[in-house]
Each structure stands twice: as structure tokens, then as C-alpha cells.
C-alpha positions in Angstrom: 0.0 0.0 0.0 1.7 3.5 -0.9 2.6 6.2 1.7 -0.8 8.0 1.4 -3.4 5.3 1.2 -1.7 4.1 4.4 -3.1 7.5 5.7 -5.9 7.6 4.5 -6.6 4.1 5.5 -4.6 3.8 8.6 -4.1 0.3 9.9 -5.7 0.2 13.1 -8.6 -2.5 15.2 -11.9 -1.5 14.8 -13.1 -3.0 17.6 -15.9 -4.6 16.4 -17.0 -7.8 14.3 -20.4 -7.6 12.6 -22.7 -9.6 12.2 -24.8 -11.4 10.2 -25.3 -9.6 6.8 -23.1 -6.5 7.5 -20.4 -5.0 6.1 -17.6 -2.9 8.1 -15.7 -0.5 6.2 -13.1 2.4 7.1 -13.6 5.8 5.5 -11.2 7.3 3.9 -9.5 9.8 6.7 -8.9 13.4 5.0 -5.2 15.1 4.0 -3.9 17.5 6.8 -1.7 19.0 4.1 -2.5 20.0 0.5 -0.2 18.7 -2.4 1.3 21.9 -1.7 2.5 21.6 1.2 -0.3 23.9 3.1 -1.5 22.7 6.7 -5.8 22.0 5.8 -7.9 23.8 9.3 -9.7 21.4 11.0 -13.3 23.1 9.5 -12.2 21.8 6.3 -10.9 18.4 7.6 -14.0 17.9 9.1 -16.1 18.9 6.2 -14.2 16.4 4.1 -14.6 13.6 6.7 -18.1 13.4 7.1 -18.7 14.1 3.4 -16.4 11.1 2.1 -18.2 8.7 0.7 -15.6 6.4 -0.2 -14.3 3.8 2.0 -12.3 0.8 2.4 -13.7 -3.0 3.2 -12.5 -4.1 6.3 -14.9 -6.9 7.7 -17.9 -8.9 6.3 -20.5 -10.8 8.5 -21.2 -14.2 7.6 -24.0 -13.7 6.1 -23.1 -10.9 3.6 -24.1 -11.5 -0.4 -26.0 -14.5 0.9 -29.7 -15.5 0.6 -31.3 -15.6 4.1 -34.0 -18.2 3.2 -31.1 -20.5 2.1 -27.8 -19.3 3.0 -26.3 -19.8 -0.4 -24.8 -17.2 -1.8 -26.6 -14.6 -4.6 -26.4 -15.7 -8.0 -24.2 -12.9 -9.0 -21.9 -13.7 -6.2 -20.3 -10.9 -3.8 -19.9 -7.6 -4.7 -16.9 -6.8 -3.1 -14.2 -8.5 -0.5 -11.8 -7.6 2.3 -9.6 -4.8 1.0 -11.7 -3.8 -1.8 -12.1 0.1 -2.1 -15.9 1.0 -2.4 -18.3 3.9 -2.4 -20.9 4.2 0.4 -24.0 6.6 1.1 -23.1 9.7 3.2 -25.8 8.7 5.1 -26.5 5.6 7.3 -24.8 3.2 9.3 -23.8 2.5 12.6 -20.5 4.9 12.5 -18.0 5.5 15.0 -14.6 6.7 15.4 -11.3 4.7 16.7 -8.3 6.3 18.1 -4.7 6.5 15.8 -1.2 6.9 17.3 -0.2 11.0 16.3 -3.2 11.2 13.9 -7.0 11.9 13.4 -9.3 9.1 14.7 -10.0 6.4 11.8 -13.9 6.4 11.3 -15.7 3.3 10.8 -19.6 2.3 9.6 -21.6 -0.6 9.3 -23.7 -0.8 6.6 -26.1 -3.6 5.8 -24.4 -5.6 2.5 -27.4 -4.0 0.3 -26.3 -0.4 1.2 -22.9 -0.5 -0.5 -23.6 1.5 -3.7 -20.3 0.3 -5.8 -16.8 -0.5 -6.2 -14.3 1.4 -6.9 -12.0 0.7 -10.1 -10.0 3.7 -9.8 -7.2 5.6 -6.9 -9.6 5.7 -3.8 -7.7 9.2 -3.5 -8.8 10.4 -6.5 -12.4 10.3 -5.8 -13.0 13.6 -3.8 -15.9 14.3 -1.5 -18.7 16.1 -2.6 -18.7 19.5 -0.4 
């Protein structure tokens, strides 16, 4: 993982397992420093945070992508996986926030597995909050 997906995704224990058809992923934490080198205020850290809809999959319940009636997995299978780098509504969840050595708190949420809105096929830093 480069240098800055490391901070944006900082390696750290949620905490938490979920369960059943949930899915647990890590939003991405914001820059403190532009890619010029100027320190970001916390306003606009904070703005970015809880705006960020894209987010990294760090846990799946056992049930996730599977039928409840049957417990066999959808026909079209899972839609993502550990480690994949997805896009998730600003809104909803069971969020909360998990301390990091010299850094921001990492925020976590649990979202149900039909809440995930997409995967995403390009640099998760590329994709910039809508603010």
C-alpha cells in the first residue's frame, strides 16, 4: 500500500466484528496538508470527513451476499471483499470513530451488505468528496 493510502486508511482495530449480513468498512481519513504543502484547518478536515463517501472493506459478516431463506450465496456472487475500495451513502450506518497513534481518529460504519452502492475501479484518492 503507498505512503498516502496508508493515511488515508490507517491500519488500526476497529473493535468490532459484525454480524450477520453486514459489512464494516473504514472511511477514507482526509489530507492534513495539501499537495502543496499547506497545513488544511480542521473546519475543512472535518467537512471532508463526514462528506467522504468512499471507503475501504475491512470486515464482512457471515451472512453478507447470501440469501437468508437459504444461506447460499446470490447468484451474482459478492460484490466486493476484504480490502476492496468502495463507495458508500453519506448517510447511514452505525459509524464511530477509533483512536490512531499522532493522527486523526480512523472512522468506521456498518452498513447492511445492500447499502454498498459500488466498487471502486480507480485511486480511492482520486475520488474527492462532494462538499
Amino acid at each position: 500500500m503507498s505512503d498516502l493510502l496508508e493515511k488515508a486508511f490507517p491500519v488500526v482495530d476497529p473493535g468490532i466484528i459484525p454480524f450477520g449480513s453486514r459489512i464494516m468498512v473504514q472511511i477514507r481519513s482526509p489530507m492534513t496538508v495539501s499537495a502543496g504543502g499547506i497545513l488544511i484547518d480542521r473546519g475543512s478536515k472535518d467537512t471532508e470527513k463526514w462528506n467522504t463517501q468512499v471507503a475501504k472493506v475491512v470486515a464482512l459478516g457471515p451472512l453478507a451476499f447470501k440469501n437468508r431463506n437459504t444461506m447460499e450465496g446470490w447468484p451474482e456472487g459478492e460484490w466486493c471483499k476484504v480490502g476492496d475500495f468502495v463507495r458508500v451513502g453519506k448517510y447511514g450506518g452505525d459509524r464511530w470513530e477509533v483512536p490512531v497513534d499522532n493522527s486523526d481518529p480512523a472512522l468506521f460504519v456498518i452498513f447492511n451488505d445492500l447499502d454498498i452502492i459500488g466498487k471502486v475501479t480507480v485511486d480511492p484518492l482520486k475520488i474527492r468528496a462532494f462538499i
